[in-house]
LOLUM-253301 format. One line per 8 residues: for each residue x negated, y, z of N, C-alpha, C. Coordinates in nm, 2 decimals. Layout:
X,Y,Z,X,Y,Z,X,Y,Z; ...
END
This chain:
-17.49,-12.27,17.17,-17.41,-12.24,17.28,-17.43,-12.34,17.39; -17.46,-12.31,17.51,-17.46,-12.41,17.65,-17.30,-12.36,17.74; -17.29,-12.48,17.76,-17.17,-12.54,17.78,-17.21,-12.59,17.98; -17.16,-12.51,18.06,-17.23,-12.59,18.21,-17.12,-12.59,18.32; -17.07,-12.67,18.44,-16.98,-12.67,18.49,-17.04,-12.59,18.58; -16.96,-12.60,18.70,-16.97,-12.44,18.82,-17.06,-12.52,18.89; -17.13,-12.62,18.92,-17.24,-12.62,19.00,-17.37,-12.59,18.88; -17.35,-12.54,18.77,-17.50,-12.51,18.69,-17.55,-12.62,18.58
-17.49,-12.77,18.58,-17.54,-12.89,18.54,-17.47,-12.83,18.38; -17.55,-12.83,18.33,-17.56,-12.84,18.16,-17.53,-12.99,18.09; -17.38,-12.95,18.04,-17.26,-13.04,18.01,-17.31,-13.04,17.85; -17.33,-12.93,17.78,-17.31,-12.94,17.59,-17.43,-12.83,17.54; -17.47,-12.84,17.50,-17.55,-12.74,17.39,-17.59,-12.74,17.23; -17.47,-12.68,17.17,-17.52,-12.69,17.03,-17.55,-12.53,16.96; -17.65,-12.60,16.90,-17.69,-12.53,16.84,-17.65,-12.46,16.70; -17.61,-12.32,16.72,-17.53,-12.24,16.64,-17.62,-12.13,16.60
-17.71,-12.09,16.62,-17.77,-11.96,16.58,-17.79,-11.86,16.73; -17.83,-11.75,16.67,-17.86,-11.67,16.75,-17.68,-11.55,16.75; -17.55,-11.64,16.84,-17.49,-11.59,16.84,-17.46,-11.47,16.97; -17.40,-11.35,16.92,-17.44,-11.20,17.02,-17.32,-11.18,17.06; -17.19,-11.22,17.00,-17.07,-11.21,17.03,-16.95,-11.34,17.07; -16.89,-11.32,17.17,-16.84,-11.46,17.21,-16.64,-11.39,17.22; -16.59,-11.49,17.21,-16.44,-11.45,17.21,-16.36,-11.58,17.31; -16.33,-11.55,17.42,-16.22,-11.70,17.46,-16.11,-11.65,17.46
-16.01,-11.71,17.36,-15.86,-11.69,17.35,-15.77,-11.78,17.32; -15.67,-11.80,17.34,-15.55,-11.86,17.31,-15.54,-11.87,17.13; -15.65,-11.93,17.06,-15.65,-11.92,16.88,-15.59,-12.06,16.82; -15.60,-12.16,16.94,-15.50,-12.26,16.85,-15.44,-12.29,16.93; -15.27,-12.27,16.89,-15.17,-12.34,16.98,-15.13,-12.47,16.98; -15.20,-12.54,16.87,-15.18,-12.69,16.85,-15.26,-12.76,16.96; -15.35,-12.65,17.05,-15.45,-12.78,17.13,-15.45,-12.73,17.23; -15.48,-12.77,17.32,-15.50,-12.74,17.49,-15.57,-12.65,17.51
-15.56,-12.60,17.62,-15.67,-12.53,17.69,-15.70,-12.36,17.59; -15.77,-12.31,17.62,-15.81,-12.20,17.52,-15.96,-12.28,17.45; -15.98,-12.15,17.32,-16.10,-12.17,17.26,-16.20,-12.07,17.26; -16.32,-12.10,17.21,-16.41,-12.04,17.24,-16.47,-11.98,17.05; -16.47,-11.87,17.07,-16.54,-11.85,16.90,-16.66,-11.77,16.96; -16.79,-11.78,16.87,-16.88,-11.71,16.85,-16.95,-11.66,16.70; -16.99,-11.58,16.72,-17.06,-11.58,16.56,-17.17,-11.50,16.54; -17.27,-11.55,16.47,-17.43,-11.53,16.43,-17.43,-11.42,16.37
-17.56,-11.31,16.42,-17.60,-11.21,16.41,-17.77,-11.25,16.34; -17.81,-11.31,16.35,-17.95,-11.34,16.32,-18.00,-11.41,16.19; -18.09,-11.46,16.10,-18.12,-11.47,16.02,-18.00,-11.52,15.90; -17.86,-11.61,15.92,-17.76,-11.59,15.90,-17.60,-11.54,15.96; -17.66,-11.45,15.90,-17.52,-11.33,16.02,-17.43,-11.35,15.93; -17.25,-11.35,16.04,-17.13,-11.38,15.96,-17.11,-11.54,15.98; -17.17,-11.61,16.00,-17.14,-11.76,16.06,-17.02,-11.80,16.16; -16.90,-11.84,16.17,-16.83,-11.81,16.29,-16.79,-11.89,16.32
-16.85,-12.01,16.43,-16.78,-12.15,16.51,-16.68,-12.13,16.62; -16.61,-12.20,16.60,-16.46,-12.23,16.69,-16.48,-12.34,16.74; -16.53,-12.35,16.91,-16.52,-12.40,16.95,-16.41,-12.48,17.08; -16.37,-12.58,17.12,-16.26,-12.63,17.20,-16.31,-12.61,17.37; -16.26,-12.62,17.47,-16.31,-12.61,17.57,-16.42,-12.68,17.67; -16.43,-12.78,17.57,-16.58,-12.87,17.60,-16.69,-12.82,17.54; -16.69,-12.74,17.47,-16.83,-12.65,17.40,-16.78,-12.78,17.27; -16.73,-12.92,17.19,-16.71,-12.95,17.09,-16.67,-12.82,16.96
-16.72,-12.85,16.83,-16.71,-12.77,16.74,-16.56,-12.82,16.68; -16.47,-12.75,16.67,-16.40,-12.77,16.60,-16.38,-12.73,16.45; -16.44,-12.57,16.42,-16.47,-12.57,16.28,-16.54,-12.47,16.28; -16.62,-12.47,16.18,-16.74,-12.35,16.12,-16.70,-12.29,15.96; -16.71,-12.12,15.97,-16.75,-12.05,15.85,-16.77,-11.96,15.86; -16.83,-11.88,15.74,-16.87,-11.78,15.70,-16.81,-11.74,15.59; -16.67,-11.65,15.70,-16.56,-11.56,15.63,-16.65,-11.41,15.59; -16.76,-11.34,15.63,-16.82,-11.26,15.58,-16.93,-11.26,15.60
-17.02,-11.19,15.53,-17.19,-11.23,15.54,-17.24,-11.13,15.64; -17.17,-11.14,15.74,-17.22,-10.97,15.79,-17.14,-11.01,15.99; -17.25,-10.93,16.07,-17.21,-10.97,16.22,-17.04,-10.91,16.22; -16.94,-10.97,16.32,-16.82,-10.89,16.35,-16.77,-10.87,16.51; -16.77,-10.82,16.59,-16.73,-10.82,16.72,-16.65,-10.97,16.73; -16.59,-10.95,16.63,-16.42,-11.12,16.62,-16.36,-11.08,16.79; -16.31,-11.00,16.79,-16.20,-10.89,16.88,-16.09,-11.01,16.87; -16.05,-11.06,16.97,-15.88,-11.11,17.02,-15.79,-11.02,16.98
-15.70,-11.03,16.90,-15.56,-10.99,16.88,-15.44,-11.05,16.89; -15.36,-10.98,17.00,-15.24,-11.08,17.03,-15.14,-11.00,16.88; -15.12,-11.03,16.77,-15.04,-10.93,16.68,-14.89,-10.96,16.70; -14.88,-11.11,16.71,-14.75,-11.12,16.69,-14.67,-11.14,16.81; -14.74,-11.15,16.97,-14.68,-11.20,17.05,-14.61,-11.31,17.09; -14.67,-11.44,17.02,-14.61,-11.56,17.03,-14.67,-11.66,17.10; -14.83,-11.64,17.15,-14.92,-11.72,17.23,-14.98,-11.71,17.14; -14.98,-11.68,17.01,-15.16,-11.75,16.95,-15.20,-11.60,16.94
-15.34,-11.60,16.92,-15.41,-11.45,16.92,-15.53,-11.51,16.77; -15.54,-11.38,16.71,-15.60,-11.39,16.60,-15.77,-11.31,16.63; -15.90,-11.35,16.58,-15.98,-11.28,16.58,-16.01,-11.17,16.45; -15.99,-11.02,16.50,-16.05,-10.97,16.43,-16.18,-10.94,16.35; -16.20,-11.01,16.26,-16.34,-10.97,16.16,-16.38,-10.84,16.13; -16.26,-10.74,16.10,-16.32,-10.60,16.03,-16.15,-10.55,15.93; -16.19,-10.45,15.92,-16.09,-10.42,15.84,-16.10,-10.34,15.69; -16.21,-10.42,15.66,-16.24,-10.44,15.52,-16.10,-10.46,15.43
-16.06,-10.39,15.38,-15.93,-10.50,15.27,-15.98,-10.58,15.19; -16.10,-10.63,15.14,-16.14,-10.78,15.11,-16.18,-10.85,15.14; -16.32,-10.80,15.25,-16.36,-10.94,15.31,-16.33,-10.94,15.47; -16.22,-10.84,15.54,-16.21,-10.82,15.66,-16.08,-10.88,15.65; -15.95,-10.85,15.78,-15.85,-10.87,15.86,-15.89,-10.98,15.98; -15.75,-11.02,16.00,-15.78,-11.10,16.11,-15.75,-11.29,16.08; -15.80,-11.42,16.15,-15.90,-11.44,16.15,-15.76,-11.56,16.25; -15.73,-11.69,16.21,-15.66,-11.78,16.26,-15.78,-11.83,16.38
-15.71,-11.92,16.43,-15.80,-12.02,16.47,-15.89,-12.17,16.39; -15.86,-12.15,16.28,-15.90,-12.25,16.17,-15.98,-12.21,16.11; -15.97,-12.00,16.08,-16.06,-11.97,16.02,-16.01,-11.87,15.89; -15.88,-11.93,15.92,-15.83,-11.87,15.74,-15.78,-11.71,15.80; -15.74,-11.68,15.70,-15.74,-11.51,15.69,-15.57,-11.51,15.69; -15.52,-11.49,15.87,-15.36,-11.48,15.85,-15.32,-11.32,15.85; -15.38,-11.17,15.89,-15.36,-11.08,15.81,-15.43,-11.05,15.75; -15.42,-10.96,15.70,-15.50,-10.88,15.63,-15.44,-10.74,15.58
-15.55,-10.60,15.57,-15.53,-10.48,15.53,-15.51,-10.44,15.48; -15.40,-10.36,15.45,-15.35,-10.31,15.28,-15.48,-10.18,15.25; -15.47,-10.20,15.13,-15.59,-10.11,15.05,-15.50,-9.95,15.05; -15.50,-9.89,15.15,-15.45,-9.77,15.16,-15.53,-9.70,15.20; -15.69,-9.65,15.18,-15.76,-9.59,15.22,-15.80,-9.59,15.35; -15.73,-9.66,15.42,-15.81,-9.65,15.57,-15.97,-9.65,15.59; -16.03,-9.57,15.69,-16.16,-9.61,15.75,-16.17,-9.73,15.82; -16.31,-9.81,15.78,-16.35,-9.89,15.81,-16.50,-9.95,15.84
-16.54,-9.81,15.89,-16.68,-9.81,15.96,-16.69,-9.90,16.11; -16.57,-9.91,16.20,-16.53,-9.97,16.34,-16.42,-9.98,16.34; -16.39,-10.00,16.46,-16.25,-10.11,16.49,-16.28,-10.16,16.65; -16.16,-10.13,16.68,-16.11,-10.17,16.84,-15.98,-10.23,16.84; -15.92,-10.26,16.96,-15.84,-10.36,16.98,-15.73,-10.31,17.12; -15.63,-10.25,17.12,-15.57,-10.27,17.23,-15.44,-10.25,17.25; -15.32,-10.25,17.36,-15.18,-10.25,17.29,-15.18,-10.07,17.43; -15.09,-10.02,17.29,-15.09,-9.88,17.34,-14.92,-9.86,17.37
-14.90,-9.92,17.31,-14.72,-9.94,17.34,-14.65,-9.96,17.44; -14.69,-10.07,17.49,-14.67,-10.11,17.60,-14.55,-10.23,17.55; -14.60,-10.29,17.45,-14.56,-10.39,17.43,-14.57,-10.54,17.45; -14.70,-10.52,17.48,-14.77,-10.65,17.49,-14.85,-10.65,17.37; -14.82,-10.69,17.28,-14.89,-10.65,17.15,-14.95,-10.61,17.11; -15.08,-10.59,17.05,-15.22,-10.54,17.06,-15.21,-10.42,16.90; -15.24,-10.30,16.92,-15.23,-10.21,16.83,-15.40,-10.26,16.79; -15.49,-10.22,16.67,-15.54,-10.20,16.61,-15.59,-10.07,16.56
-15.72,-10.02,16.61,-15.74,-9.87,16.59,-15.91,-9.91,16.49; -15.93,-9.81,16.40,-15.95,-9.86,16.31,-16.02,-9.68,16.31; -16.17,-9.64,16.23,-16.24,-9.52,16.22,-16.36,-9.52,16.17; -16.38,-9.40,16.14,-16.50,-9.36,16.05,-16.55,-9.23,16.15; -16.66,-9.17,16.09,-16.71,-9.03,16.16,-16.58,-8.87,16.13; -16.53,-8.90,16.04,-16.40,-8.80,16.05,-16.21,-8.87,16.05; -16.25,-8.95,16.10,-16.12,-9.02,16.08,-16.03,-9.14,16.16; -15.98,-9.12,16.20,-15.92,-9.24,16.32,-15.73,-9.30,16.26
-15.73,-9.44,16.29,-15.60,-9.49,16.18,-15.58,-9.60,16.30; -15.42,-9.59,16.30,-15.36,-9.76,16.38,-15.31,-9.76,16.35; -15.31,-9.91,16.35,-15.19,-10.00,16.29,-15.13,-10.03,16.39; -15.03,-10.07,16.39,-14.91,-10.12,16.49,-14.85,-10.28,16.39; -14.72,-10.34,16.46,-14.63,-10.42,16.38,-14.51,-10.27,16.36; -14.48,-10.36,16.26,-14.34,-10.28,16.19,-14.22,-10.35,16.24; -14.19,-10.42,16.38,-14.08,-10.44,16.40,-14.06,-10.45,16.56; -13.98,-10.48,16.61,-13.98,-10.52,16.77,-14.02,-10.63,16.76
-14.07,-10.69,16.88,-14.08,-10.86,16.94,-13.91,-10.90,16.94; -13.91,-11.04,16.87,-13.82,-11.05,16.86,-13.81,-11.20,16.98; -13.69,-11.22,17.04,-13.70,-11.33,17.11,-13.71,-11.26,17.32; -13.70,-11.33,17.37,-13.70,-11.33,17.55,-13.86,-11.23,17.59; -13.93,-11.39,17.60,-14.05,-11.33,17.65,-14.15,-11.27,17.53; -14.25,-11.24,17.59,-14.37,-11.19,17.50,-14.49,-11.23,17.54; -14.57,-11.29,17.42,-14.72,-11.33,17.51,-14.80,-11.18,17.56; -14.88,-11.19,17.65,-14.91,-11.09,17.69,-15.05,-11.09,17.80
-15.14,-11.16,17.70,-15.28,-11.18,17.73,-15.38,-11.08,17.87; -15.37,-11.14,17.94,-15.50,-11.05,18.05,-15.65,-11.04,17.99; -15.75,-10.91,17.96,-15.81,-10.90,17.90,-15.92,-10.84,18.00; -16.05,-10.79,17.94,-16.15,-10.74,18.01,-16.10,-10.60,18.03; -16.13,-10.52,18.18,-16.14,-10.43,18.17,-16.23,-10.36,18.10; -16.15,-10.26,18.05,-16.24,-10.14,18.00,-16.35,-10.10,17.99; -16.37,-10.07,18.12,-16.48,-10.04,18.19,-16.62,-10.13,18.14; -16.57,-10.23,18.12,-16.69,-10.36,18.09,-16.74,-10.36,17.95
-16.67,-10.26,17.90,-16.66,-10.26,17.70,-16.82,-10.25,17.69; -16.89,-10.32,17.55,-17.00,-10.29,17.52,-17.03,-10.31,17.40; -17.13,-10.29,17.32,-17.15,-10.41,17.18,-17.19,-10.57,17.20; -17.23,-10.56,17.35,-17.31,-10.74,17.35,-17.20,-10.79,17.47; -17.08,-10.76,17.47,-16.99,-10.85,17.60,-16.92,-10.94,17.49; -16.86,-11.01,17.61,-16.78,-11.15,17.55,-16.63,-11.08,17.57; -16.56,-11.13,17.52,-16.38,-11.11,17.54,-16.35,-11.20,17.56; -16.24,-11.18,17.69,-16.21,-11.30,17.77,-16.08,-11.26,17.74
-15.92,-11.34,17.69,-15.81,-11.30,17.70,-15.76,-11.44,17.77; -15.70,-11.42,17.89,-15.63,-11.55,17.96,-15.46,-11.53,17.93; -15.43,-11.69,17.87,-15.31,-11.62,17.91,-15.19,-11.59,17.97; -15.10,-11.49,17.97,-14.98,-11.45,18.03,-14.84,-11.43,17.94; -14.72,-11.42,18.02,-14.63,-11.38,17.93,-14.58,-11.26,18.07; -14.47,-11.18,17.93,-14.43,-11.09,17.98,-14.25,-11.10,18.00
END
């Protein structure tokens, strides 16, 4: 990953693999600034570093042997947003900032060929849509936001969706 301020001068560069997917979100609330995740698609795919806002590594793994978009999810609405891996019920859910596995998917048959990300509620809160070639499944929370405000992340437009874009979530409250 290169790391360079707005006049172009090349500040950090470590080397991580041939990563295709980048995520900047709000994933640790313990530290400043947002973070940066990416994860390896190439000769070891499934690799996934979390980086801090200086391009510094703060932690590396390989929670699955296999590429994942790692999609921003605001689930709970509290400022921290989790990356989604997949929604595998074993080696998928979503994806702290540290790395560990804070949900995960009940083995209820859902499809799990793809997976998108967005809040259809109008909650702030990010639904989880989840499909196969005959089948489409979302998850939601099971309760209201509890509390005043609600985090409520600015994201890429739509429009910009692809398999090789970055996710940018800045953030907001509502």
């Amino acid at each position: 990953m290169l790391v360079f301020d707005l006049k172009g001068n090349l500040l950090k560069h470590q080397r991580v693999g041939h990563t295709q997917n980048m995520t900047v979100a709000k994933l640790r609330p313990d530290l400043p600034g947002l973070q940066i995740a990416a994860i390896n698609f190439w000769k070891n795919p499934g690799i996934l570093t979390v980086f801090d806002p200086d391009g510094n590594i703060l932690t590396q793994a390989e929670p699955h042997h296999c590429g994942s978009l790692i999609l921003p999810v605001n689930w709970r609405g509290d400022g921290q947003e989790f990356l989604l891996l997949s929604a595998d019920v074993k080696q998928g859910g979503m994806l702290d900032g540290k790395l560990r596995r804070a949900v995960m998917f009940p083995d209820d048959g859902h499809p799990d060929l793809a997976a998108a990300v967005m809040d259809v509620t109008g909650d702030a809160r990010d639904e989880i849509f989840v499909w196969d070639r005959d089948r489409v499944w979302i998850y939601t929370q099971d309760r209201p936001v509890q509390g005043g405000k609600v985090y409520a992340p600015k994201r890429n437009p739509t429009y910009n969706e692809s398999n090789y874009r970055a996710q940018v979530s800045i953030p907001g409250w509502k």
